[in-house]
Gaussian input, Z-matrix of N, CA and C with variables (Angstrom, degrees):
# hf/3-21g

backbone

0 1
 N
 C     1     B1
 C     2     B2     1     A1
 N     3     B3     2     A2     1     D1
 C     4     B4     3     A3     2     D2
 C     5     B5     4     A4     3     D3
 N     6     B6     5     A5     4     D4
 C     7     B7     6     A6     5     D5
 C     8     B8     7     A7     6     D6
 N     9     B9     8     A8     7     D7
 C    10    B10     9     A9     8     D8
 C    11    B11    10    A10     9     D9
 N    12    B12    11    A11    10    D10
 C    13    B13    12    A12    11    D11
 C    14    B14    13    A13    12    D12
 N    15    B15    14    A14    13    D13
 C    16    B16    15    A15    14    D14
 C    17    B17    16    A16    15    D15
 N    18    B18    17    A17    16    D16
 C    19    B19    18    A18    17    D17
 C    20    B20    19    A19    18    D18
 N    21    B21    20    A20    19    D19
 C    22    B22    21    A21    20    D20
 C    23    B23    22    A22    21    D21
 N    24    B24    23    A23    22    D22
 C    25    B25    24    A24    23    D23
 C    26    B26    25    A25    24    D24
 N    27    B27    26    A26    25    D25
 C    28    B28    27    A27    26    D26
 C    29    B29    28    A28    27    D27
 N    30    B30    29    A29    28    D28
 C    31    B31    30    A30    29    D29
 C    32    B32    31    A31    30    D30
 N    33    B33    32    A32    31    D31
 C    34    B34    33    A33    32    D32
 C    35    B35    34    A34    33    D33
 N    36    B36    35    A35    34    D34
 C    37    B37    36    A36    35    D35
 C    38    B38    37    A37    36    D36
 N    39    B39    38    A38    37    D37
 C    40    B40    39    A39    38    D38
 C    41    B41    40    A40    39    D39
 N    42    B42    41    A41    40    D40
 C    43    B43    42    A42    41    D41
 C    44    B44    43    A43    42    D42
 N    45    B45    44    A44    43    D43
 C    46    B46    45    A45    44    D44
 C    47    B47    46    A46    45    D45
 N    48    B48    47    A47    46    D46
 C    49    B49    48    A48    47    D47
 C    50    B50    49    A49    48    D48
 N    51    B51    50    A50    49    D49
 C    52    B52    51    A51    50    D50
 C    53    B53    52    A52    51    D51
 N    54    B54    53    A53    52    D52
 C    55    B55    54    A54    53    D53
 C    56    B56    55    A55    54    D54
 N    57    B57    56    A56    55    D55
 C    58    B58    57    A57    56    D56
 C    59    B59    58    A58    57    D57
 N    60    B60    59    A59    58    D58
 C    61    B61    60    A60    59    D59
 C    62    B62    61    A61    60    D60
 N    63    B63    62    A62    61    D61
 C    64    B64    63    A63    62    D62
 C    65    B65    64    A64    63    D63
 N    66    B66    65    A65    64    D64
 C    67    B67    66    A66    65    D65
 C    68    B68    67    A67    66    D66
 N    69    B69    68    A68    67    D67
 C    70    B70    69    A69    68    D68
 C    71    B71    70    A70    69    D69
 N    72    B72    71    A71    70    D70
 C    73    B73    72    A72    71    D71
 C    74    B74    73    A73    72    D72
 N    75    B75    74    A74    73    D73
 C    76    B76    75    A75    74    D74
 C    77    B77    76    A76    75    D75
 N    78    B78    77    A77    76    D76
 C    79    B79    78    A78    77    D77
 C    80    B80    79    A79    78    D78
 N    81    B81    80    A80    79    D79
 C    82    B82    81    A81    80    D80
 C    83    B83    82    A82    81    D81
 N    84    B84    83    A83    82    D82
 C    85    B85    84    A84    83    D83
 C    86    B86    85    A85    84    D84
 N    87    B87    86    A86    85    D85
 C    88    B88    87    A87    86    D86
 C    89    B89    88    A88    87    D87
 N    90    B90    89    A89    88    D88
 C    91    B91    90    A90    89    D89
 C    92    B92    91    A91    90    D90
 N    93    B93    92    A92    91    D91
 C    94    B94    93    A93    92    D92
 C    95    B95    94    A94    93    D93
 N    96    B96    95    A95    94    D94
 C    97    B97    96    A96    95    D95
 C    98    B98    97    A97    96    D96
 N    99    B99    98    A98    97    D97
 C   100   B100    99    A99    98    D98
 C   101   B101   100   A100    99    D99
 N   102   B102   101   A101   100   D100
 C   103   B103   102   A102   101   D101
 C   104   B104   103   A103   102   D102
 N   105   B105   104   A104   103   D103
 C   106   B106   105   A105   104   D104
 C   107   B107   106   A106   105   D105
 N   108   B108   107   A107   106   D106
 C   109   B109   108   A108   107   D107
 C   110   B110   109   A109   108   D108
 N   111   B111   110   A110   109   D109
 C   112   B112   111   A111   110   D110
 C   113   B113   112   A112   111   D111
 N   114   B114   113   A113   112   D112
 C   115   B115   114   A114   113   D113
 C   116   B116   115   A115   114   D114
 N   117   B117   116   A116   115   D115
 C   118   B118   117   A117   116   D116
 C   119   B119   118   A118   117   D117
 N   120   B120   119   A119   118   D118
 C   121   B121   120   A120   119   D119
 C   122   B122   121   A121   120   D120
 N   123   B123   122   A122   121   D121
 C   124   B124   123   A123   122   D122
 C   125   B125   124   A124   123   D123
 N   126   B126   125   A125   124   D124
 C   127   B127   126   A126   125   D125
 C   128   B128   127   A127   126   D126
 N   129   B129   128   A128   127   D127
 C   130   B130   129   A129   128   D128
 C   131   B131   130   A130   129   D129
 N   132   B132   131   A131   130   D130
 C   133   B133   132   A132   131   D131
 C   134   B134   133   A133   132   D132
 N   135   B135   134   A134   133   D133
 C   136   B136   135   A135   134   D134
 C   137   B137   136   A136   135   D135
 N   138   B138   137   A137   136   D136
 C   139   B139   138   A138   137   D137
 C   140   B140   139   A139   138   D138
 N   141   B141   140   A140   139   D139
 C   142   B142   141   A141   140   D140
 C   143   B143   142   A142   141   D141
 N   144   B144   143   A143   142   D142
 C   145   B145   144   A144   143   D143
 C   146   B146   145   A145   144   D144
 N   147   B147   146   A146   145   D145
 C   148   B148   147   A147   146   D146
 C   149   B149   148   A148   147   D147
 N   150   B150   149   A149   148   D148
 C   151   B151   150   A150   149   D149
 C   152   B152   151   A151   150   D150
 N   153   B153   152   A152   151   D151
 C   154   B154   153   A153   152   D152
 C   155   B155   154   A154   153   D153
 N   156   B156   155   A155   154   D154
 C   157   B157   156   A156   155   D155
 C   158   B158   157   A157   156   D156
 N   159   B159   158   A158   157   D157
 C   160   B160   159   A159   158   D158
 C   161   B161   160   A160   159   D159
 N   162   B162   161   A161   160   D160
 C   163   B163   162   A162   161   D161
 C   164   B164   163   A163   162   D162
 N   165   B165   164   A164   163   D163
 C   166   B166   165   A165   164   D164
 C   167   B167   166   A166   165   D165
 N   168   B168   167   A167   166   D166
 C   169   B169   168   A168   167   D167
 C   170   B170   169   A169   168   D168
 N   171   B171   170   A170   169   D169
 C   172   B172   171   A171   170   D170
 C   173   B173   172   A172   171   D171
 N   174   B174   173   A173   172   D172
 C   175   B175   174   A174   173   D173
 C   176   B176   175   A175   174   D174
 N   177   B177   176   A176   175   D175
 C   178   B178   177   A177   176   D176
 C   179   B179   178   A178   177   D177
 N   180   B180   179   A179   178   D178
 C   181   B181   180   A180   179   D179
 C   182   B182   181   A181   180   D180
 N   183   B183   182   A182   181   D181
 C   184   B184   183   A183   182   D182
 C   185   B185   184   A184   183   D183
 N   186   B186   185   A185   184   D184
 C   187   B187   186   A186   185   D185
 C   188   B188   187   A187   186   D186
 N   189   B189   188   A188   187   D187
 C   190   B190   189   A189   188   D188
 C   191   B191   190   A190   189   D189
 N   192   B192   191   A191   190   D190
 C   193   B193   192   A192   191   D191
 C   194   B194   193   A193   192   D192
 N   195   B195   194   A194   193   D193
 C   196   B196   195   A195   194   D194
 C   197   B197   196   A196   195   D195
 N   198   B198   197   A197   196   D196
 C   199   B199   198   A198   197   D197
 C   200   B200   199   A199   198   D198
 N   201   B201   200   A200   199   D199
 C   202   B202   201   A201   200   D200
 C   203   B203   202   A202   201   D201
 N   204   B204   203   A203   202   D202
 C   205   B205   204   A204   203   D203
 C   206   B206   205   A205   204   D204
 N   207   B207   206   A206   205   D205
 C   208   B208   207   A207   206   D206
 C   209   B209   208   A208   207   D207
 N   210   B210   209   A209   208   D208
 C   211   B211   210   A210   209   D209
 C   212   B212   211   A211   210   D210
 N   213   B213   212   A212   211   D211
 C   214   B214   213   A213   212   D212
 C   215   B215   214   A214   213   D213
 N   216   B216   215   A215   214   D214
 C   217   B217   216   A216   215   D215
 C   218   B218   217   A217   216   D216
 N   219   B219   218   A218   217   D217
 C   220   B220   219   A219   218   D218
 C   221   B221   220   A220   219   D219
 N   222   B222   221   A221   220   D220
 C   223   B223   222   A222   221   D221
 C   224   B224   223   A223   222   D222
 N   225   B225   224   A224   223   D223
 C   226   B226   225   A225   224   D224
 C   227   B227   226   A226   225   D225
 N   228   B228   227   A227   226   D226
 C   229   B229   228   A228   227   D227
 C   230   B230   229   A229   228   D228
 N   231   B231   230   A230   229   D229
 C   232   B232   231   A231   230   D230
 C   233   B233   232   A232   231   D231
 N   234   B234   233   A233   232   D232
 C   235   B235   234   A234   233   D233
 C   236   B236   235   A235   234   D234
 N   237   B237   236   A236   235   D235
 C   238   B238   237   A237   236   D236
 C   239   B239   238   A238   237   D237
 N   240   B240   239   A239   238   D238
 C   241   B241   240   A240   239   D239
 C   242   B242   241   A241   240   D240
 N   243   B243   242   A242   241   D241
 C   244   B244   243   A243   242   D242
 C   245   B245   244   A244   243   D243
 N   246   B246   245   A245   244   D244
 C   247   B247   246   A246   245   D245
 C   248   B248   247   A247   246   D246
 N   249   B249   248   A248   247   D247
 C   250   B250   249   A249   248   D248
 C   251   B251   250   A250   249   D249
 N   252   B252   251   A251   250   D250
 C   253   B253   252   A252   251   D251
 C   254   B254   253   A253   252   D252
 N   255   B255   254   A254   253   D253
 C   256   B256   255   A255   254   D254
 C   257   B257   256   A256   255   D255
 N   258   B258   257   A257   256   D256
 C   259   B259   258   A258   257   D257
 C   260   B260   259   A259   258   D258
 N   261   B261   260   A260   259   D259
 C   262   B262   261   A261   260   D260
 C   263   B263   262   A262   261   D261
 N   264   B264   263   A263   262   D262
 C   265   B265   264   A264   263   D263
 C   266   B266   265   A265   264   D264
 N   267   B267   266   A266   265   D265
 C   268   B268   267   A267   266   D266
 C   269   B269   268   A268   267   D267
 N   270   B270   269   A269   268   D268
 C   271   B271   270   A270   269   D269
 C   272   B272   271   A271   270   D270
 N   273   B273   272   A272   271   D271
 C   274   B274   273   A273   272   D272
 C   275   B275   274   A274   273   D273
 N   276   B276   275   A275   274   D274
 C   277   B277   276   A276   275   D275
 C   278   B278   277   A277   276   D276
 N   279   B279   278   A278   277   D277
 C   280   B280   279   A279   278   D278
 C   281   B281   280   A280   279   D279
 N   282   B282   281   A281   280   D280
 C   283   B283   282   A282   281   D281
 C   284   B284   283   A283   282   D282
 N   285   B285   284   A284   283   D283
 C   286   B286   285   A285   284   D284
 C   287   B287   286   A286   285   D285
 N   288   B288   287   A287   286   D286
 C   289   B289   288   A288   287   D287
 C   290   B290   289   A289   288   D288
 N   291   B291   290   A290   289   D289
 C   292   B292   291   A291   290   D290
 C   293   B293   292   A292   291   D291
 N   294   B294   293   A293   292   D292
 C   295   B295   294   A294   293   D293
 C   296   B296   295   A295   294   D294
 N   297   B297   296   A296   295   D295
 C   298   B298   297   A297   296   D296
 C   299   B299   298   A298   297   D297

   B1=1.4481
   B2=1.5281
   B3=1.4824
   B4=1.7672
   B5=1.5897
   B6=1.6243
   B7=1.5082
   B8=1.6226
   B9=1.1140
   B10=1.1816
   B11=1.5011
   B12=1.9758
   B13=1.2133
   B14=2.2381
   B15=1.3535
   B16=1.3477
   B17=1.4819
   B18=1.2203
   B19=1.5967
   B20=1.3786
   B21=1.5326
   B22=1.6151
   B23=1.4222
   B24=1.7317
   B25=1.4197
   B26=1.8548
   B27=1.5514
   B28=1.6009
   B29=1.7797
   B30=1.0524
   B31=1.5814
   B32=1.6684
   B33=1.6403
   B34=1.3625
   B35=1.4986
   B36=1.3212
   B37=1.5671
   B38=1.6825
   B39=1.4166
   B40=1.3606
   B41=1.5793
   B42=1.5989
   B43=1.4803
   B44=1.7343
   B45=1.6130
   B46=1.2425
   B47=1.3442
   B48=1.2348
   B49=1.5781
   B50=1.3834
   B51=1.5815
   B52=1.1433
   B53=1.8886
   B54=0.9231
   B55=1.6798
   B56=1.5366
   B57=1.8617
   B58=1.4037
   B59=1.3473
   B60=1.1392
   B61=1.6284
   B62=1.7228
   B63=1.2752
   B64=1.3141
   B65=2.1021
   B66=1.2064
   B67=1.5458
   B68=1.3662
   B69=1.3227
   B70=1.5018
   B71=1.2057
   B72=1.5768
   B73=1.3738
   B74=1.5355
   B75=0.7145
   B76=1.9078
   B77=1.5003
   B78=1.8980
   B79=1.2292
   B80=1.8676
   B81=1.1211
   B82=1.7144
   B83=1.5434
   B84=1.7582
   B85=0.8317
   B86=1.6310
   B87=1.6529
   B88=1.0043
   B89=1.7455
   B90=1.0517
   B91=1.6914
   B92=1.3165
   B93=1.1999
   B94=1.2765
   B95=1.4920
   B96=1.7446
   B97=1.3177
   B98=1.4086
   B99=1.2762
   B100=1.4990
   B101=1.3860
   B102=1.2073
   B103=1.3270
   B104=1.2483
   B105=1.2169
   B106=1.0699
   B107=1.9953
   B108=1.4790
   B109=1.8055
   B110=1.9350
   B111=1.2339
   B112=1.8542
   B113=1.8365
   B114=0.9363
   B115=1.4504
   B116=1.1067
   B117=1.0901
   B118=1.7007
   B119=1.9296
   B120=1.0524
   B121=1.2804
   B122=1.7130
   B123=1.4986
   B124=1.6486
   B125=2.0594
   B126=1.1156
   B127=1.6878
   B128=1.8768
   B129=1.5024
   B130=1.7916
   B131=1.6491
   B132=1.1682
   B133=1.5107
   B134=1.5778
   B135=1.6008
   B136=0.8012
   B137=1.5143
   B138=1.5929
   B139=1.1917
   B140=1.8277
   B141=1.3331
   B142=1.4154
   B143=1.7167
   B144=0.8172
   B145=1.5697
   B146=1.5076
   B147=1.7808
   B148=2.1511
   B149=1.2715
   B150=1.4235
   B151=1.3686
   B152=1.4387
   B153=1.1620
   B154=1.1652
   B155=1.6025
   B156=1.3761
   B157=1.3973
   B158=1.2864
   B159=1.2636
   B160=1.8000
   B161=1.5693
   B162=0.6065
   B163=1.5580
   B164=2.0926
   B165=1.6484
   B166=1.3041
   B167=1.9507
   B168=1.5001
   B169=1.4927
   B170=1.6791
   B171=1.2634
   B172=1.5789
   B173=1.7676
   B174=1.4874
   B175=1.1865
   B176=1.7172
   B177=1.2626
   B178=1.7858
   B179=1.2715
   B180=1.7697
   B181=1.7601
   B182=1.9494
   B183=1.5287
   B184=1.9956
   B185=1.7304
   B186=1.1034
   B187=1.7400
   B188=1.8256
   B189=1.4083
   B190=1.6728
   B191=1.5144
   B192=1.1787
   B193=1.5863
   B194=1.5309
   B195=1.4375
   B196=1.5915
   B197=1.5192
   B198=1.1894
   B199=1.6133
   B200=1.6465
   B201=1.2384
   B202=1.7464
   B203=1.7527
   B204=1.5307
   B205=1.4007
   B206=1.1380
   B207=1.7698
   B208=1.2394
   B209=1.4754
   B210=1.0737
   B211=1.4505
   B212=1.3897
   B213=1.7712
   B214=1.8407
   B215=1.3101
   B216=1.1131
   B217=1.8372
   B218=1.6405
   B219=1.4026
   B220=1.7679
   B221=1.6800
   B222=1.4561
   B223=1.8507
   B224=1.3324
   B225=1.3399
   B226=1.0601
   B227=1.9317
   B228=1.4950
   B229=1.3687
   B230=1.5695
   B231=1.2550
   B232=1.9816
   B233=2.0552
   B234=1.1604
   B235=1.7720
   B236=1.3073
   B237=1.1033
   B238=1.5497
   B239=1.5352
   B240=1.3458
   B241=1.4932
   B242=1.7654
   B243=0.9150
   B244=2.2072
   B245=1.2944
   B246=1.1417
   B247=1.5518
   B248=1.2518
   B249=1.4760
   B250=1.2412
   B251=1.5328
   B252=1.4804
   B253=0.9407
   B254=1.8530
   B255=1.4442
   B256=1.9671
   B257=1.4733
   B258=1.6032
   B259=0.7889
   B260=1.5865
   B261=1.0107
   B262=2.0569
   B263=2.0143
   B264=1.2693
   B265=1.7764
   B266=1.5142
   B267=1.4723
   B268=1.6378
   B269=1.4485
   B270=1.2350
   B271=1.1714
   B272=1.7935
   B273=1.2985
   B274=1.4139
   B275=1.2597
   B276=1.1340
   B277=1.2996
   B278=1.4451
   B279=1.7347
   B280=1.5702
   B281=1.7895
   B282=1.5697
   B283=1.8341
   B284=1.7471
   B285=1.9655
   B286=2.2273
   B287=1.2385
   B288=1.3032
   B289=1.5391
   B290=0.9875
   B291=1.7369
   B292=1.8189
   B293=1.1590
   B294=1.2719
   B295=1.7887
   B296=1.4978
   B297=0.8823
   B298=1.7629
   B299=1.8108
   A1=109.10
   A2=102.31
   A3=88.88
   A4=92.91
   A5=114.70
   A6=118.23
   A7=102.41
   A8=138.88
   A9=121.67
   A10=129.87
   A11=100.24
   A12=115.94
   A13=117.54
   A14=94.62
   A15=105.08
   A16=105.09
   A17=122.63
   A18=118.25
   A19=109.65
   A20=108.64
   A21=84.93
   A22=128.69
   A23=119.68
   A24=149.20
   A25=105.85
   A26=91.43
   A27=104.19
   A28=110.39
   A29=118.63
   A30=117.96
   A31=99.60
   A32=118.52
   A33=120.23
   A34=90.57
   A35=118.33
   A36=136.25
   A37=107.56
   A38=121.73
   A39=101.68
   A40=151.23
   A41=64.56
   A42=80.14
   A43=108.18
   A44=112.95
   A45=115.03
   A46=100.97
   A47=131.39
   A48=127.42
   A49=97.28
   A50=112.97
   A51=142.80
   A52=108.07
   A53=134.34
   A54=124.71
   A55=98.55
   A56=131.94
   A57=126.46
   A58=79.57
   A59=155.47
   A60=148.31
   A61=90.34
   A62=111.71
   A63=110.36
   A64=110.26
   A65=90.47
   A66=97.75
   A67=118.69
   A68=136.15
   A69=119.53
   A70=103.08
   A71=112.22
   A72=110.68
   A73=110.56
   A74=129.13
   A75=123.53
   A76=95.11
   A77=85.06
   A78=105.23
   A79=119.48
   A80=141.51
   A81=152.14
   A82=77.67
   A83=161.53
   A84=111.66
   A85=114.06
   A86=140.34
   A87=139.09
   A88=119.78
   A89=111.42
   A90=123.56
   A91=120.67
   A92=124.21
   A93=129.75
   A94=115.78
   A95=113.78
   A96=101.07
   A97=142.33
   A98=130.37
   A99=125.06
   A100=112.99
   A101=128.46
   A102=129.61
   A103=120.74
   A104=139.14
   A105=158.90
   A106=117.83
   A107=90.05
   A108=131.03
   A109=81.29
   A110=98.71
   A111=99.04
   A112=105.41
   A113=114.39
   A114=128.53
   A115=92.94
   A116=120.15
   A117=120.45
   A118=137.43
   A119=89.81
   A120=122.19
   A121=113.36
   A122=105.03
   A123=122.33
   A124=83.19
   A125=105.51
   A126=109.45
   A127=98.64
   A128=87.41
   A129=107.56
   A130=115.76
   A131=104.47
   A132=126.32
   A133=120.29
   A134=131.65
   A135=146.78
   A136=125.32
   A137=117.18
   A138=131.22
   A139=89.78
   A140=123.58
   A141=113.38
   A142=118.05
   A143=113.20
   A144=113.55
   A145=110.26
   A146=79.37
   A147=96.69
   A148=100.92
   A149=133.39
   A150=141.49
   A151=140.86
   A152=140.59
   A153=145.25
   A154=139.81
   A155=134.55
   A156=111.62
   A157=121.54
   A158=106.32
   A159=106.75
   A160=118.07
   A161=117.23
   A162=113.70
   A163=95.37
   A164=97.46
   A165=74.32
   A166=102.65
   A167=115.17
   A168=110.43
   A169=112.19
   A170=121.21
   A171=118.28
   A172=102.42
   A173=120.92
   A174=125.50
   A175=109.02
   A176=78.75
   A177=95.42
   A178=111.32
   A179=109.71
   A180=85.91
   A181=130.29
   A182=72.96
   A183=87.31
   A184=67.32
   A185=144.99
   A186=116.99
   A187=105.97
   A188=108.15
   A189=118.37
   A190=91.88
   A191=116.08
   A192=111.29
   A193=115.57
   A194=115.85
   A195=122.19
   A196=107.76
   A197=118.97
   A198=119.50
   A199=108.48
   A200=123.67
   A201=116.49
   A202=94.51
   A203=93.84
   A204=98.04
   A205=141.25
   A206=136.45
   A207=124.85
   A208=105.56
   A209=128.89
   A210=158.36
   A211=116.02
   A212=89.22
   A213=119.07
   A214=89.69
   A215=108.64
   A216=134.59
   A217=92.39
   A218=131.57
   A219=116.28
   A220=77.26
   A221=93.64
   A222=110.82
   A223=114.06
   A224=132.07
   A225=139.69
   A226=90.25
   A227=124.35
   A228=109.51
   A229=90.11
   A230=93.35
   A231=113.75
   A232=103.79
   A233=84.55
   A234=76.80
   A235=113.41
   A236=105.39
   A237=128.49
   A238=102.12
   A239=123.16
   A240=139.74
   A241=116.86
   A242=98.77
   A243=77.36
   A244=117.58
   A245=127.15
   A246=112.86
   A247=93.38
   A248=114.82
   A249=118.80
   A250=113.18
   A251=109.27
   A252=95.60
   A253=112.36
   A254=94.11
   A255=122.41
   A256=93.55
   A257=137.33
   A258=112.28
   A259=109.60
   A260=102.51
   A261=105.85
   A262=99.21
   A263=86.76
   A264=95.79
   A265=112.61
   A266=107.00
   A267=119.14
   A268=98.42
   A269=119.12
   A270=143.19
   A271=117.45
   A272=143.82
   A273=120.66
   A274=98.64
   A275=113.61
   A276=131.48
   A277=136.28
   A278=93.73
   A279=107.09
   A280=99.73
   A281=96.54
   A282=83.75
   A283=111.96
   A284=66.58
   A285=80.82
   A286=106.72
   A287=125.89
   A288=136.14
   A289=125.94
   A290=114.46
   A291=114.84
   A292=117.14
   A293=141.21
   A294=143.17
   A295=93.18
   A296=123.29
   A297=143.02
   A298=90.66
   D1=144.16
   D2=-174.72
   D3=-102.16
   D4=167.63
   D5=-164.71
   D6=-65.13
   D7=-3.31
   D8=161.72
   D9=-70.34
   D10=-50.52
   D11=168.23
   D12=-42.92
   D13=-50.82
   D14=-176.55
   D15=-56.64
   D16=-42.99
   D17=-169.36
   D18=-82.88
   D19=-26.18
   D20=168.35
   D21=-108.62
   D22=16.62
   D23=148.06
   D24=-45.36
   D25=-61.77
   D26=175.72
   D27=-56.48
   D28=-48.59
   D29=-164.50
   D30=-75.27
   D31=-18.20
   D32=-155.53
   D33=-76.37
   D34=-67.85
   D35=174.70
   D36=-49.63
   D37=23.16
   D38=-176.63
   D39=131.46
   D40=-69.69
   D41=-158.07
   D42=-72.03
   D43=152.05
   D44=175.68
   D45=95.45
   D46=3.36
   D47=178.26
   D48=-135.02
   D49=177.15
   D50=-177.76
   D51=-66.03
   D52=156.29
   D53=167.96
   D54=-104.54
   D55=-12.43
   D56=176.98
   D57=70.79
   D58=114.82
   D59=141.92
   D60=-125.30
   D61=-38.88
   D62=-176.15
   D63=105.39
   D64=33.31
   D65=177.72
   D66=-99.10
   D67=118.39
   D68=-150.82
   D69=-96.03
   D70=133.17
   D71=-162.16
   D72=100.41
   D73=7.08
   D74=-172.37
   D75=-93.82
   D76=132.85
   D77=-172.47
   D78=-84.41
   D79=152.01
   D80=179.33
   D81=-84.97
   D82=19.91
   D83=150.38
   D84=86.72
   D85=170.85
   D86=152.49
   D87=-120.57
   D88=123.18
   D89=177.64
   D90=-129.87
   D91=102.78
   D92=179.86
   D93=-55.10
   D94=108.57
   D95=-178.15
   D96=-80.47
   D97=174.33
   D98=-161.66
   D99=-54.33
   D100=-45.79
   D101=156.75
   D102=-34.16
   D103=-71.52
   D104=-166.02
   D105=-53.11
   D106=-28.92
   D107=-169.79
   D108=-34.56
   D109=142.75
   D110=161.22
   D111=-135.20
   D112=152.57
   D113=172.95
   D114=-12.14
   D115=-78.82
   D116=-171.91
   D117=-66.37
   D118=-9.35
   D119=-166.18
   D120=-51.10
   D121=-24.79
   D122=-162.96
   D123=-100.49
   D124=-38.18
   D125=175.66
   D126=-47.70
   D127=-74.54
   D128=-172.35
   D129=-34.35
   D130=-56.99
   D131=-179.80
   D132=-57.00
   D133=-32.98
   D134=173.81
   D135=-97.59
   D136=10.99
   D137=-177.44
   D138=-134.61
   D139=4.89
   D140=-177.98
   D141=100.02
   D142=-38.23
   D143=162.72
   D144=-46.58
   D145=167.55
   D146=173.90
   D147=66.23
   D148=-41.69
   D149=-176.42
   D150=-92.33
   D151=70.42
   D152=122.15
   D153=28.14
   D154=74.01
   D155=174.52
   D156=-151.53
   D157=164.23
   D158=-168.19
   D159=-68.67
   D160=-155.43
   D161=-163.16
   D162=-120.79
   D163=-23.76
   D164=-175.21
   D165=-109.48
   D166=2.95
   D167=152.76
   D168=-68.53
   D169=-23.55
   D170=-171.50
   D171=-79.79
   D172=-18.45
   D173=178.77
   D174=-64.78
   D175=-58.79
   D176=-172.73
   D177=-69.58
   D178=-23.21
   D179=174.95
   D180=-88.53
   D181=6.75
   D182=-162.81
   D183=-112.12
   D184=15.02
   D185=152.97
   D186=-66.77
   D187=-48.32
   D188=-173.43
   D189=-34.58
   D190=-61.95
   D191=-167.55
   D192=-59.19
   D193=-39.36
   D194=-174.54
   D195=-100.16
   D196=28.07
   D197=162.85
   D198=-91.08
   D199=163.23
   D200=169.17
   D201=-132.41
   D202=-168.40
   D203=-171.38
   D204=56.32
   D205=-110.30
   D206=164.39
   D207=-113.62
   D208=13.64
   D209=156.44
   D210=-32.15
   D211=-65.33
   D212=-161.46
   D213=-51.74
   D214=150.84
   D215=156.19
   D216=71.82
   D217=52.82
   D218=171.23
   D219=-155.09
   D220=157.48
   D221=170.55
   D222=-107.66
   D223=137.53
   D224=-134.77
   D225=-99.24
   D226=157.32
   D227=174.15
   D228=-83.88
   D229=168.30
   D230=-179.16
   D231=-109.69
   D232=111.11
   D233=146.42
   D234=-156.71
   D235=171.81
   D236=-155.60
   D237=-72.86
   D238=-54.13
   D239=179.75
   D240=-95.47
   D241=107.54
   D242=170.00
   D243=-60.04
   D244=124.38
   D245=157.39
   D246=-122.48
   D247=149.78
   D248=-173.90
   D249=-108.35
   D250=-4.38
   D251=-173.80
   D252=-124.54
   D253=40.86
   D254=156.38
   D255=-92.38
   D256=100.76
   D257=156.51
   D258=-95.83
   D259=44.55
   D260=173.32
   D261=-108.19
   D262=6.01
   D263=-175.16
   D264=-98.89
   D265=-13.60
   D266=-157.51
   D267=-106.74
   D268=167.09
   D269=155.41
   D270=81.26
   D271=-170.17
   D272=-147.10
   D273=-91.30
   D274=133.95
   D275=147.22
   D276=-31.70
   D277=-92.09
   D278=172.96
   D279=-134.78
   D280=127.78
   D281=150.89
   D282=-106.61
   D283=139.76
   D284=166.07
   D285=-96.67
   D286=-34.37
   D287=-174.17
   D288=-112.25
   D289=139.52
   D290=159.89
   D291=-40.29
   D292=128.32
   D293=147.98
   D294=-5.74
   D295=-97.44
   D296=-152.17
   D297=-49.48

């Protein structure tokens, strides 16, 4: 991946933003921004460094991987309550990944 690809791989899955779940106080996490990027930085970032994240963006971003069907590769929205009958609450979000 070249350091562009990587930084916006990282922002795709998440991380560095809000998840909106509605938790007061929820943290964006830490992401070193593009500016900021150093020679090494695409090293750092891809071994876990520079990077920062909550416990419940790391949920949602390893869902892309554990979704199937037409599911796979999108993050699911988060809320606190189900209601099933918001359907402005349902269906994909974001894709990071090809299906396959």
């Amino acid at each position: 991946m070249t350091e562009g690809q990587l930084q916006q791989a990282v922002r795709r899955f998440g991380f560095g933003a809000r998840t909106d779940l509605g938790l007061p106080g929820e943290s964006t996490g830490l992401v070193t921004s593009a500016q900021n990027w150093t020679l090494y930085s695409q090293t750092y970032v891809s071994i876990g460094h520079e990077i920062g994240v909550t416990p419940v963006q790391m949920v949602r971003a390893f869902s892309a991987f554990a979704r199937s069907d037409e599911l796979a590769g999108t993050l699911p929205r988060l809320t606190l309550v189900a209601d099933e009958g918001d359907a402005s609450r349902a269906g994909i979000v974001v894709r990071v990944l090809p299906p396959e």
